[in-house]
Each structure stands twice: as structure tokens, then as C-alpha cells.
N, C-alpha and C positions, 0 to 999 in steps of 0.2 A: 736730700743731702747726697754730695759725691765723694767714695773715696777712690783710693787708690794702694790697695795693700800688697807689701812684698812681706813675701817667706825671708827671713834674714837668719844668719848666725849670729851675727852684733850692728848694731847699727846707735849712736849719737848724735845729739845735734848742738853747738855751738852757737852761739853767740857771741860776740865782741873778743873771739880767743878763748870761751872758756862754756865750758860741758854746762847745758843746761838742762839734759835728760839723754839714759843712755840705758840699752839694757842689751840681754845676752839675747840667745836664738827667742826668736817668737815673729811675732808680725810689726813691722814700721809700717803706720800708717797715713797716710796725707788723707788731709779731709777739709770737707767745702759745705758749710751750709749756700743754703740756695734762698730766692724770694718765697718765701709762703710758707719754707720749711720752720717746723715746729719740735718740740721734745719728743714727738710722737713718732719723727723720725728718725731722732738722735736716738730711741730706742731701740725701732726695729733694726737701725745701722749696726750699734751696739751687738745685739742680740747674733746676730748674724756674722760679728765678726770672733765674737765669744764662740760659735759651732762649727764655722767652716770647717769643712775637713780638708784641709791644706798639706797636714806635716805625713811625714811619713809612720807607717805602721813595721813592727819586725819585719814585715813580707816585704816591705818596700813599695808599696800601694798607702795611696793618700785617703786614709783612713783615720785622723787623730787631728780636731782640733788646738786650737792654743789652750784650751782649758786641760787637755787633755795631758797635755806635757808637765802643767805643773806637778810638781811631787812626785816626780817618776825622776828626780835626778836632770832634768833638766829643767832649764828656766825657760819658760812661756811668758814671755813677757811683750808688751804692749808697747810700742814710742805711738802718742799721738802728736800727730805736725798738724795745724792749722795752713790752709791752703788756697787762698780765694781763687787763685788760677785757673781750678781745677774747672772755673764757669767759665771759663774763656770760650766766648765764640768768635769764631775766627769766619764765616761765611760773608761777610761784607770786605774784605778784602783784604792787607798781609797788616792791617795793629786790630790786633784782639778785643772787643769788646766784654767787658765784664757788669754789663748792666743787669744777669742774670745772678749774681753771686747778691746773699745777705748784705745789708747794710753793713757799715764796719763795727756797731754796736750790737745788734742781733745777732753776726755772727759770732763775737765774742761771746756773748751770754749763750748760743747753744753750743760755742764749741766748751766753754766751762761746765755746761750740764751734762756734755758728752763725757769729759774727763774726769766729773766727781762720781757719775753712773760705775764708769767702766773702773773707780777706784773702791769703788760700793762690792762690786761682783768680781772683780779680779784681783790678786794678790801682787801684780806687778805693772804697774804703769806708770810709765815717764811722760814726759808732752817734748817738746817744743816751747817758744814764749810766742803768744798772739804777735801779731803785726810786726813784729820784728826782722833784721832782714839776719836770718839763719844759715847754718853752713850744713847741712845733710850728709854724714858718713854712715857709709853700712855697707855692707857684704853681704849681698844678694844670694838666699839659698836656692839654687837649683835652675836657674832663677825660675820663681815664680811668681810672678806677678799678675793682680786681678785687680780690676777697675768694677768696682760697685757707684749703682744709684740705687737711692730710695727715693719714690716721688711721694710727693703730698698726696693724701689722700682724697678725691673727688666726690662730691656730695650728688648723688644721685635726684635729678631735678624732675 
């Protein structure tokens, strides 16, 4: 799976003119199942987007997870956006190729197991709507912005 997470103070997303997920500071995420990727992914992504240590600490050193904000007074909260872009290969020449991104069914189904996971373990998470064509607002904190992969796992032969 690819994502793509910014540090934000607020960030919402839209459709047809109207809010279909919106939360205060925490992380917006864009995200891409890929061919092969499995749940096994969507957890370790999960998992790892749960501990980053991204936000800031008192000292002002990036020491504090999004889990780490909740209950301290601020909101830690989560937008996940579905993303197939995010497989674009662009090396054969200037129209992108997305033959490496999920089926449009598989990616659905892991990106719903990513959002019922991350509603499982965290107290705040919006999404995005699948395949729909979305408007992205948010206010970039710091900015910080990090681009995660998780590969599939290899069977040693």
C-alpha cells in the first residue's frame, strides 16, 4: 500500500459541495492499495500511521504520535482519502500509467478494512467517499509531509 500523510491543523473533504469527512489537527491521509496488497498491509500501514512520531512535543522536537494527542486537549484525528494516483507510473512517457494500483473492487474492499481497522483503534476518523471525484482542503501543519510504502510480503523460495 502507498500513502501519503500531512501533519494538518484541519483538513475536509467534499463532494458534490458538501463535507463528507472533516477533522481538526491530526494527520490527512491519501492512500493506494496496490496489486497483491492484502489486509496484512492495511495493518502494518495502519499501525505505523497510529505511532509515527510526527507532532510536536513541549520542547518542540517531533516526539508525539497522533495517538498521542488524543486526550491531551487536542484532537488527533485521522481523514482517510482513497487514492489510486498514488500508483502512477509515469516512466513510459508524459500519461501515467496506473496498471500497478488495485483493481477498483479490491481496492475498495481494503481501503473499507483500512477505515473500519483505524475506527477499531482510534477515536477519530473521517475518510473521503471511494471513487468519487473529491475536493481536498486542509492546512498543512509545518508542513509536514511523508510519503509511506508498505510492500507485500515475499515468500522466501
Amino acid at each position: 500500500m502507498i500513502a501519503v500523510l500531512q501533519r494538518v491543523r484541519q483538513a475536509r473533504v467534499e463532494v458534490a459541495n458538501q463535507v463528507v469527512g472533516a477533522i481538526g489537527a491530526g494527520l490527512m491521509v491519501l492512500v493506494c492499495a496496490e496489486r497483491g496488497d492484502t489486509e496484512a498491509e492495511a495493518d502494518k500501514l495502519l499501525a505505523k500511521l497510529l505511532k509515527l512520531r510526527i507532532f510536536s512535543d513541549e520542547a518542540g522536537k517531533m516526539n508525539k504520535s497522533v495517538q498521542d494527542l488524543d486526550g491531551q486537549g487536542t484532537c488527533g484525528g485521522l481523514l482517510l482519502v482513497s487514492q489510486f494516483t498514488l500508483a502512477a507510473d509515469t516512466t513510459g512517457g508524459n500519461r501515467p500509467s496506473f496498471t500497478q494500483a488495485a483493481a477498483p473492487d479490491e481496492g475498495r474492499r481494503l481501503y473499507d478494512y483500512l477505515v473500519s481497522r483505524a475506527r477499531a483503534l482510534h477515536p477519530d476518523v473521517a475518510t473521503g467517499q471511494f471513487a468519487a471525484d473529491m475536493q481536498v482542503h486542509l492546512v498543512n501543519d509545518g508542513p509536514v509531509t511523508i510519503p509511506l510504502r508498505i510492500a507485500p510480503a515475499t515468500v522466501a523460495g
